[in-house]
N, C-alpha and C positions, 0 to 999 in steps of 0.2 A: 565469482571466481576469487581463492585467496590471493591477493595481492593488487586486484583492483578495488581503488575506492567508489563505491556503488552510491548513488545521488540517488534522493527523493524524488520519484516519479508518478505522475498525477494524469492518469488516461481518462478521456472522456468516452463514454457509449451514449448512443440513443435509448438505451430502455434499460431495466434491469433484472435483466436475464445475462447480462453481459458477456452474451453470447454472438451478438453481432452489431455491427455500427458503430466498431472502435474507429476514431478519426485518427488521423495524421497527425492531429498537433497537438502533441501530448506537452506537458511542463513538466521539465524537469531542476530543481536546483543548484544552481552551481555552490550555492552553501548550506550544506546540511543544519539541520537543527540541533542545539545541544539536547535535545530530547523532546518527547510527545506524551500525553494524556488521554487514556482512555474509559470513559467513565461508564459502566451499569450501574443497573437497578432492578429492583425485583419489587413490585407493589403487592401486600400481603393487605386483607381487611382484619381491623382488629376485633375481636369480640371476645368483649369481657359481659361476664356474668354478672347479675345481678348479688349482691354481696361476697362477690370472694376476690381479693387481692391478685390472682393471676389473669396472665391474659395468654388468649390462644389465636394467633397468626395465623387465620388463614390464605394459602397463595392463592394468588389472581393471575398477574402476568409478567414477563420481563419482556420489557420492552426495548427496542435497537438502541445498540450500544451509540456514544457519541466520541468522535476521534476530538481533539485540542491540539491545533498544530501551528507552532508560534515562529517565523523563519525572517531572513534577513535578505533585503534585495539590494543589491548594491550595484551604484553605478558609476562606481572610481576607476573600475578597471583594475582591483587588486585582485580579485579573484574572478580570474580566466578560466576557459573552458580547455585551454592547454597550459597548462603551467610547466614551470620549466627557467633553465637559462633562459636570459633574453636574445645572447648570442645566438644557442643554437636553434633557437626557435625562430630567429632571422633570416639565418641558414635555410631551414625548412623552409618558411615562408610561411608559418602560420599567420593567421589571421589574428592581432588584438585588437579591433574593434571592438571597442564600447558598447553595452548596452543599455539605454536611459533606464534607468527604475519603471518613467510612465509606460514605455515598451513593456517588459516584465510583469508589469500588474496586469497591460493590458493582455498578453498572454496566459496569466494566471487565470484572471475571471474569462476567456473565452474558452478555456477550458475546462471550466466549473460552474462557473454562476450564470453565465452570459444566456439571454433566452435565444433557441435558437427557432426559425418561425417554422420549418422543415418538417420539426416534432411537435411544434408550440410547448417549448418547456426548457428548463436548461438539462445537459446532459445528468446521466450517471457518472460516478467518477470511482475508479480501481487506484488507491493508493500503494505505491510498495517500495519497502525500504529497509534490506534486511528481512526479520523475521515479519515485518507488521505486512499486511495484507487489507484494507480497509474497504468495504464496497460501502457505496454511499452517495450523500446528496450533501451538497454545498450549504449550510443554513445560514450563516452570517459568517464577515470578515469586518477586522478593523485595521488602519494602516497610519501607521505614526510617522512618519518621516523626519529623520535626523541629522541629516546633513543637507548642505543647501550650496549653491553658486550662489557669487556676487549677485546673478542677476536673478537669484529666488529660486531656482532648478532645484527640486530633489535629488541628491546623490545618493543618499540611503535610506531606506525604509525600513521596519518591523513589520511583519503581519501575522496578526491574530486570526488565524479560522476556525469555524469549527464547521464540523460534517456530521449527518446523521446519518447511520448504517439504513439502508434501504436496500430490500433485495427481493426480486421474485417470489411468489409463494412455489414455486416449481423448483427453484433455484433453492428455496429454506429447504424444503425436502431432500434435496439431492446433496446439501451440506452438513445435515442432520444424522446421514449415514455417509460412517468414515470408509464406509468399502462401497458407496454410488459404485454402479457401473459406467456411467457418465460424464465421471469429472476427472483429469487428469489433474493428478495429488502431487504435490512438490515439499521436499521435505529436507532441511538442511543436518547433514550429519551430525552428533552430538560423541562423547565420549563414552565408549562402553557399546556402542551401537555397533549391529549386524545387520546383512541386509534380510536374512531368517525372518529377526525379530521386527524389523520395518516393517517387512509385509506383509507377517502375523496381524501390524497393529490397524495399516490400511484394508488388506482384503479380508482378514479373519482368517486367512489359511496362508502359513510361510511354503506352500509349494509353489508359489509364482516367481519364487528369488532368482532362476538361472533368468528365465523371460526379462526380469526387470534389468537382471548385469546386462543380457545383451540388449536393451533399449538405451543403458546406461553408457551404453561402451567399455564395459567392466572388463579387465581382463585375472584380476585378484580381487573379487569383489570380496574376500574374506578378513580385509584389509582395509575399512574404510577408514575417509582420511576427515579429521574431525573438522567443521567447518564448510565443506563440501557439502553441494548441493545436488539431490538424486530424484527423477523423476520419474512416479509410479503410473503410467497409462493407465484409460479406462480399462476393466478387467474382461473386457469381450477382448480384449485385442490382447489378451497376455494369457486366457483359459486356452 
């Protein structure tokens, strides 16, 4: 939604079809990250020929992408989960309660890394923030801690993680084609966009655009507002 600031949000599943066994206790950021890294790769075999200076690349595979996601946990109490006057959030009766960094980590990794004995394994994990979408496994984190109490407490932390894309083979196939009948497609408006040509690009055919305004709640769908977010249902439930 334009004018809500959207936090990094970190859902664990049981398996990775992440289609069922999302838990309750998702992590989300109260400080966004000044940015993230997304790294491929494509492994080619080389072969060169016996006396001739070129060489011919043949492809082999590209294998799951890897997210680098570097963020700040703080336990000063300067960024709260309602900001605001103090007054009038007094008024209200918001809650500033604290929360320790050790709380926070410990939240983080029970949500990512933490083995859970239910599945024997740690979860899957759906990252989303804005456009990035990440499906994935937790592979390593590191944590710096930068600020301290008198009595040695961490107040602030860095952490470094990185995640490795991991996703069903049911799940590749059904993400592999942009018009699955299976997967309800989420697509954030751009300039120059129609909803015609949206749904040209997801189903292959723009006759499901009145269907989609009314899932949308469209009422001038010929009018999109750039920025805004429009969701395409599986295409059994829009034919």
């Amino acid at each position: 939604m334009i004018g809500t600031k959207e936090k990094v949000k970190i859902t664990p599943y049981k398996n990775s079809d992440f289609k069922e066994g999302e838990k309750s206790t998702s992590f989300e950021l109260l400080i966004n990250p000044s940015g993230y890294s997304v790294e491929y790769k494509t492994n080619y075999n080389k072969e060169e020929a016996i006396g001739k200076n070129t060489t011919d690349f043949k492809f082999e595979s590209s294998p799951s992408p890897f997210l680098n996601l570097e963020f700040l946990l703080d336990g000063t109490g300067v960024a709260k989960s309602n900001p605001g006057l103090k007054l009038i959030n007094k008024i209200k009766g918001n809650d500033f309660t604290k929360k320790t960094v050790a709380d926070q980590l410990n939240n983080f990794y029970e949500a990512t890394g933490q083995y859970d004995g239910t599945i024997h394994k740690p979860h899957h994990v759906k990252i989303n923030w804005g456009t990035l979408e990440f499906l994935g496994v937790l592979l390593d984190f590191t944590i710096e801690y930068k600020l301290f109490t008198p009595e040695g407490y961490p107040l602030r932390a860095i952490v470094k993680a990185k995640f490795g894309g991991s996703i069903s083979q049911n799940l590749e196939k059904a993400l592999s084609k942009p018009s699955s009948p299976d997967l309800t497609h989420k697509r954030t408006v751009q300039d120059g966009d129609t909803l015609p040509l949206m749904t040209e690009k997801i189903y292959g055919d723009s006759k499901y655009y009145l269907e989609v305004a009314k899932a949308n709640g469209l009422i001038n769908f010929r009018q999109l507002e750039p920025g805004s977010e429009l969701y395409f249902p599986p295409i059994e439930k829009v034919s």
